[in-house]
C-alpha positions as CSV (number, residue, x, y, z in Angstrom):
1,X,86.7,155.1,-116.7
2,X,84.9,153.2,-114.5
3,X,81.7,151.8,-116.6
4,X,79.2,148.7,-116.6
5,X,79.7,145.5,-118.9
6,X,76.6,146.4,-120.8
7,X,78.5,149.8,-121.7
8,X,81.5,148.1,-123.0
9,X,79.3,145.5,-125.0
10,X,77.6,148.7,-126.5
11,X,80.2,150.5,-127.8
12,X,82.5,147.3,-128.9
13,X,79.3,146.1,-131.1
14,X,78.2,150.2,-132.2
15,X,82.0,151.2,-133.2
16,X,82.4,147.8,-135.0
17,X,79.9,147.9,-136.8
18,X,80.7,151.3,-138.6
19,X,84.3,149.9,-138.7
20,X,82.7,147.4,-140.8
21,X,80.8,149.8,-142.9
22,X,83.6,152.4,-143.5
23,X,86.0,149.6,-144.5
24,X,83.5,148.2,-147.4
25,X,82.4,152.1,-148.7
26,X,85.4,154.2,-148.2
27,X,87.6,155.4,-151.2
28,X,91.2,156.0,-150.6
29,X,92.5,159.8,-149.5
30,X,95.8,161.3,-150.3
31,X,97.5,162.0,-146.9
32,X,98.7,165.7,-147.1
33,X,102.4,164.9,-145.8
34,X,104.8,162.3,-145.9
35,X,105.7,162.1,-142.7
36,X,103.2,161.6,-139.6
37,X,104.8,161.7,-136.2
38,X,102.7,159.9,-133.3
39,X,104.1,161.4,-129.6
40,X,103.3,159.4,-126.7
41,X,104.1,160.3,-122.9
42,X,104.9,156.6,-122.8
43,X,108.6,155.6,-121.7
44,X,110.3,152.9,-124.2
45,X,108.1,149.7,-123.2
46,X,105.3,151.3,-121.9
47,X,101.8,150.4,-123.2
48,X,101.2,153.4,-125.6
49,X,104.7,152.9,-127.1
50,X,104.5,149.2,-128.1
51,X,101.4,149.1,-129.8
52,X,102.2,152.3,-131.4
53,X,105.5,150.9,-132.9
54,X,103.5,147.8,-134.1
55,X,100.7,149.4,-135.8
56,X,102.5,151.9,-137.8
57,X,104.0,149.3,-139.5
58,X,100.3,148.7,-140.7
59,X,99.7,152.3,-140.6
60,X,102.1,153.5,-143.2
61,X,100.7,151.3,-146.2
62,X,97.2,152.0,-145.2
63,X,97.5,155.8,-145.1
64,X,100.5,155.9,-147.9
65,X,102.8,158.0,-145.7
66,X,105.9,157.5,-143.8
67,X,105.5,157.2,-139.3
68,X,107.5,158.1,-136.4
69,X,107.2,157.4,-132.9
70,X,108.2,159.9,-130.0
71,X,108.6,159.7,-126.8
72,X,107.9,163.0,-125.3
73,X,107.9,161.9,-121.1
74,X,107.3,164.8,-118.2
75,X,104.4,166.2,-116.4
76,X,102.1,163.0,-117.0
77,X,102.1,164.1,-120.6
78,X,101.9,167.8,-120.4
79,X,104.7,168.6,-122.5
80,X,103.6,165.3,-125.2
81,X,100.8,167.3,-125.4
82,X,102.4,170.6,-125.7
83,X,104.4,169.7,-128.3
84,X,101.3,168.9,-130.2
85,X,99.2,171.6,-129.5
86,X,101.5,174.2,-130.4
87,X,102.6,172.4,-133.8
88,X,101.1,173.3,-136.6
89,X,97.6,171.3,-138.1
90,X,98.4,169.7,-141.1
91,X,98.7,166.3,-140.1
92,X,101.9,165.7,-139.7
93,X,101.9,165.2,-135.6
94,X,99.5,163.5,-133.4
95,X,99.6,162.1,-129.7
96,X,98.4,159.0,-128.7
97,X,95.9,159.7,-126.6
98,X,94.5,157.6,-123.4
99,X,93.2,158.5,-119.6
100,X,96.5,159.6,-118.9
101,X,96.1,163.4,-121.3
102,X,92.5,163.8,-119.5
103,X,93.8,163.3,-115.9
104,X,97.1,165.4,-116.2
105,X,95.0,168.0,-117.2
106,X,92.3,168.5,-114.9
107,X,94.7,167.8,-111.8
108,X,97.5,170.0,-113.0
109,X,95.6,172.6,-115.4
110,X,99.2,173.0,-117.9
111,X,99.0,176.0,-120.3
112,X,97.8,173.0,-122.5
113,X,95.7,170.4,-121.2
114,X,92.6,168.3,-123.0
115,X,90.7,171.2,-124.3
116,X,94.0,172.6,-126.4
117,X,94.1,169.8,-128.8
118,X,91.3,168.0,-130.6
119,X,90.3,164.4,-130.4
120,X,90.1,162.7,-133.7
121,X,89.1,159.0,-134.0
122,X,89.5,156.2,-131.7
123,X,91.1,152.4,-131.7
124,X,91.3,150.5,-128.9
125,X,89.6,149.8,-125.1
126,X,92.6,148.5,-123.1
127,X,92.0,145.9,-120.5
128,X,93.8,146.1,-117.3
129,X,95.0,143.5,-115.3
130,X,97.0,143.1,-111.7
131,X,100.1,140.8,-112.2
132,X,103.3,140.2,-109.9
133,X,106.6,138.9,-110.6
134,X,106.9,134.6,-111.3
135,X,108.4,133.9,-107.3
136,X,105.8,136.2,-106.1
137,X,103.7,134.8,-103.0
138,X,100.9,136.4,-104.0
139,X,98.7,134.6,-106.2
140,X,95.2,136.0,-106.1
141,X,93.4,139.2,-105.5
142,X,91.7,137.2,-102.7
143,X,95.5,137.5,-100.6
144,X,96.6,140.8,-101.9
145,X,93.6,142.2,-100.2
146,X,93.8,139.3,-96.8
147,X,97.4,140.3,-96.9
148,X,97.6,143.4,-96.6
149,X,94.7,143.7,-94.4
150,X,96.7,142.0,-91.8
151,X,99.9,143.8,-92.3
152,X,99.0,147.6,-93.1
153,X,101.3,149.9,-94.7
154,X,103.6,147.2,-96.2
155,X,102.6,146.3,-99.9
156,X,103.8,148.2,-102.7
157,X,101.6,148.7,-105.7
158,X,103.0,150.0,-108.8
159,X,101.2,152.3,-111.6
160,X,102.2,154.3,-114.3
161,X,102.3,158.1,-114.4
162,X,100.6,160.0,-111.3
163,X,97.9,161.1,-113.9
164,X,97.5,157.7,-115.3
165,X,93.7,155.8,-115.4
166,X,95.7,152.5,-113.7
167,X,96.8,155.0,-111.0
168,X,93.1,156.1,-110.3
169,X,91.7,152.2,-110.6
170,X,94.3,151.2,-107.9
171,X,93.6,154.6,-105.6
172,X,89.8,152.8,-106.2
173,X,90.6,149.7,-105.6
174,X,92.5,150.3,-102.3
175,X,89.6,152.5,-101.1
176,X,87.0,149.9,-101.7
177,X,89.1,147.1,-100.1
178,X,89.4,149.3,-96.9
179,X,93.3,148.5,-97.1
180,X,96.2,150.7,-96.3
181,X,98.7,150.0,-99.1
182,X,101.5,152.4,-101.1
183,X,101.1,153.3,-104.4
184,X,104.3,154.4,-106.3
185,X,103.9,156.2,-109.7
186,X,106.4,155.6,-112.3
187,X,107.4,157.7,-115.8
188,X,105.2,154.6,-117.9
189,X,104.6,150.9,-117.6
190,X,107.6,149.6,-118.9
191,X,109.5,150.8,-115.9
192,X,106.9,150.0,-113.6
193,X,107.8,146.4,-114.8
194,X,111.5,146.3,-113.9
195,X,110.4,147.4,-110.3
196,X,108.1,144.3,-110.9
197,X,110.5,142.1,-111.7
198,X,113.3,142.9,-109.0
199,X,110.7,142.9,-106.0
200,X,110.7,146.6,-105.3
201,X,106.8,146.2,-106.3
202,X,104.3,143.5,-104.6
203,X,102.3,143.9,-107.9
204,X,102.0,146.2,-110.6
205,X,98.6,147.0,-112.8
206,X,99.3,147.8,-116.5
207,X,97.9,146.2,-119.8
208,X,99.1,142.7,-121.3
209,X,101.4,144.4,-124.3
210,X,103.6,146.2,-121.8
211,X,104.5,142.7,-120.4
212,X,103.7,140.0,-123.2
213,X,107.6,139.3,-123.3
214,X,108.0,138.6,-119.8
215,X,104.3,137.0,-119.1
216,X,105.2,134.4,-122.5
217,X,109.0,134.0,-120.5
218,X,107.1,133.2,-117.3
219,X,108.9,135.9,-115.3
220,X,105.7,137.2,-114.4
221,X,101.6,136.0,-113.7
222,X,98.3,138.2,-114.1
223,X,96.1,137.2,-110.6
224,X,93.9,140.0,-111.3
225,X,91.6,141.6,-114.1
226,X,89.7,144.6,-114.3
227,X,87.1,143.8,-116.7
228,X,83.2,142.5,-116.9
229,X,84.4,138.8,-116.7
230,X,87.4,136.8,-116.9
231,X,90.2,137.2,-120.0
232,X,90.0,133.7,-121.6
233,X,94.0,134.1,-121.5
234,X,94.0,134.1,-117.9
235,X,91.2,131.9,-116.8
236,X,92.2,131.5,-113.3
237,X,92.9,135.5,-112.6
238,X,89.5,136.7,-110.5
239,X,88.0,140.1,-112.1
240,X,87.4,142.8,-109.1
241,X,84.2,142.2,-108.8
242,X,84.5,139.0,-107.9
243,X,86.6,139.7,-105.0
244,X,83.7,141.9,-103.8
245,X,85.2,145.3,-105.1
246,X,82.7,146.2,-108.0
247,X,84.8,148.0,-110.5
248,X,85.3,147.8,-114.4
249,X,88.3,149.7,-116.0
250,X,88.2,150.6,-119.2
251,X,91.2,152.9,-121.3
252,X,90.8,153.9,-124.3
253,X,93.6,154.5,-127.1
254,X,93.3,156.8,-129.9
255,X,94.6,160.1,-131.1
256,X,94.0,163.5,-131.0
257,X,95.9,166.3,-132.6
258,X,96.5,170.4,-133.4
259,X,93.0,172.4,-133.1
260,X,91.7,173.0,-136.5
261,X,92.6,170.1,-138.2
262,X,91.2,169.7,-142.0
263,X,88.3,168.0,-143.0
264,X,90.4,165.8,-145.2
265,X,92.5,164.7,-143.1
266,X,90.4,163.5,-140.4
267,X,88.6,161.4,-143.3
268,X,91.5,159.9,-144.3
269,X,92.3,158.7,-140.5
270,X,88.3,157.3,-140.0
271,X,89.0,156.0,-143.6
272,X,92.4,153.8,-142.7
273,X,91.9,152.6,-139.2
274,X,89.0,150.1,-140.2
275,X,91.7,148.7,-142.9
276,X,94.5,148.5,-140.3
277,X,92.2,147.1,-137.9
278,X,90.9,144.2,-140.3
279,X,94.4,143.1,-141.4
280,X,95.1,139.8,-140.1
281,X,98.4,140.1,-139.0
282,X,97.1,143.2,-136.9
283,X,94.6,141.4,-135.5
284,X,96.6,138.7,-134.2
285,X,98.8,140.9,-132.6
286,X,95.9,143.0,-130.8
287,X,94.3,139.9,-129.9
288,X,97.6,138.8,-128.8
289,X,98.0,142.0,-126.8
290,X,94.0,141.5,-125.3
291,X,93.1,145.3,-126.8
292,X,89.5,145.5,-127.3
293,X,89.1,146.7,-131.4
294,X,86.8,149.7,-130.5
295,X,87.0,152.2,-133.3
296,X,85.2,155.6,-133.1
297,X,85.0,158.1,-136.1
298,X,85.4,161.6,-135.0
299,X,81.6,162.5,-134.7
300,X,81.7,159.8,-132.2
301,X,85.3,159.9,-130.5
302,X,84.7,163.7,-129.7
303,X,81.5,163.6,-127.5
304,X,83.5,160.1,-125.8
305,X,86.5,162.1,-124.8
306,X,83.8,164.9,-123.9
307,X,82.2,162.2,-121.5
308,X,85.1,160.8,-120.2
309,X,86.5,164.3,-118.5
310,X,83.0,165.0,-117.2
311,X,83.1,161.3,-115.6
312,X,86.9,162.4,-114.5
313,X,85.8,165.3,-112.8
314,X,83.0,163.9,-110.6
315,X,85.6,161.0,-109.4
316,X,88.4,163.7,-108.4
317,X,85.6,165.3,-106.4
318,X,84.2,162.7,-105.0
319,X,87.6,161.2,-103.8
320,X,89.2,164.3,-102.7
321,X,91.9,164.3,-105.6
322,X,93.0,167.4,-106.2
323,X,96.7,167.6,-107.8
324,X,99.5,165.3,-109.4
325,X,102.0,164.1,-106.7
């Protein structure tokens, strides 16, 4: 999603707020199982599977119910989200939604796409940054763009799936920049990374959990952000726009699940994500992780996701994107 900085501001500030509200008011709810599992297209490493693994440790206590992650990788999350819309609707399965489920399914249109499951709440906006591996001689948006302007066809730029949000910012970004660059898709961030590491990428674009170890190691360096200014964390990495390329990334995390889901257990989602996202050992590791706290209850996460594929669909027309590679 490509959005202004006064967008972002308003939705941080209006979902906080009710986060804030519905933390104070809300009275606990029985979950109806006692086991939730949370499928993510996600490889091992990749974005949606690290903070996944870290907040169901918050997760379980909040919601009084046992977690499990899944990695369900293929088709750019068609069959993550297969698996979920044909299971049944009691709460017991989930997939953690971002860009990626909206994409796959308007470029590939899978038996089940976006409009087969149902969006429930919201967490997170996700910025993205460009970073390269620590021997890299690339240190600024400023060269990647001089660079490869003066030797076409030989950078490599790495993204996750071919459906993925970062894979539509970079197609963006290269259009804007007027440079003639490859983009290689990859099954999620974490092995995007490797290809990082051992030089088969010139950069990759991802978001700061997928690479915390190694950024915190100093095997790699963020020289780029995506966002409305520069990440405090990164002081000396130029956002787009300030390269001349006016663009603002913005991925959102939450989850959707099985169509008909009950009343009460949607409640008892928009009732425990305010508590898990208050807890200070949570925050420190979102904070950590640069993830924008963005909660939306399911009146407002529904006509988001709603937005988001109408926004998706103009910018596949307008850039002539028709398919998944």
């Amino acid at each position: 999603m490509f959005v202004k900085a006064g967008r972002l501001a308003t939705i941080t500030l209006a979902v906080g707020g009710f986060a804030l509200a519905s933390s104070a008011s809300a009275q606990d709810v029985k979950y109806p199982v006692d086991t939730v599992t949370l499928v993510t297209h996600s490889s091992p490493g990749g974005g949606s599977d690290v903070y996944l693994r870290e907040m169901i440790k918050f997760l379980a206590p909040a919601m009084g119910t046992e977690f499990a992650v899944e990695n369900v990788k293929g088709g750019s999350g068609a069959k993550a989200i297969a698996k979920v819309a044909t299971s049944p609707a009691d709460g017991s399965i989930f997939y953690a939604a971002t860009p990626t489920y909206i994409n796959m399914s308007l470029l590939s249109k899978p038996e089940h796409g976006h409009d087969s499951v149902e969006p429930v709440v919201g967490f997170f906006l996700d910025p993205q940054v460009i970073y390269v591996r620590k021997d890299s001689p690339l240190t600024s948006l400023d060269q990647v763009i001089a660079e490869a302007k003066a030797k076409p066809g030989k950078q490599k730029w790495g993204t996750g799936t071919p459906a993925a949000l970062e894979r539509q910012a970079l197609e963006e970004f290269k259009k804007r920049a007027g440079v003639d660059v490859t983009i290689i898709t990859h099954d999620g961030g974490g092995d995007m990374m490797i290809n990082v590491l051992n030089g088969s990428l010139d950069l990759g674009i991802g978001e700061i959990q997928e690479f915390r170890g190694q950024l915190d190691a100093g095997e790699v360096r963020v020289i780029g952000v995506f966002t409305p200014e520069r990440l405090p964390d990164f002081p000396d990495a130029k956002t787009a726009r300030e390269v001349g390329i006016d663009m603002v990334v913005n991925k959102f995390r939450g989850i959707v699940g099985p169509k008909g889901l009950s009343p009460e257990v949607i409640k008892a989602w928009e009732v425990a994500i305010p508590k898990v996202m208050a807890d200070p050992e949570f925050q420190k590791w979102y904070q950590n992780a640069n993830l924008i706290p963005a909660f939306m209850p399911h009146d407002k996460f529904v006509p988001f996701v709603a937005d988001f594929v109408k926004q998706q669909e103009v910018f596949f027309k307008e850039y002539g994107i028709t398919e998944v590679e």
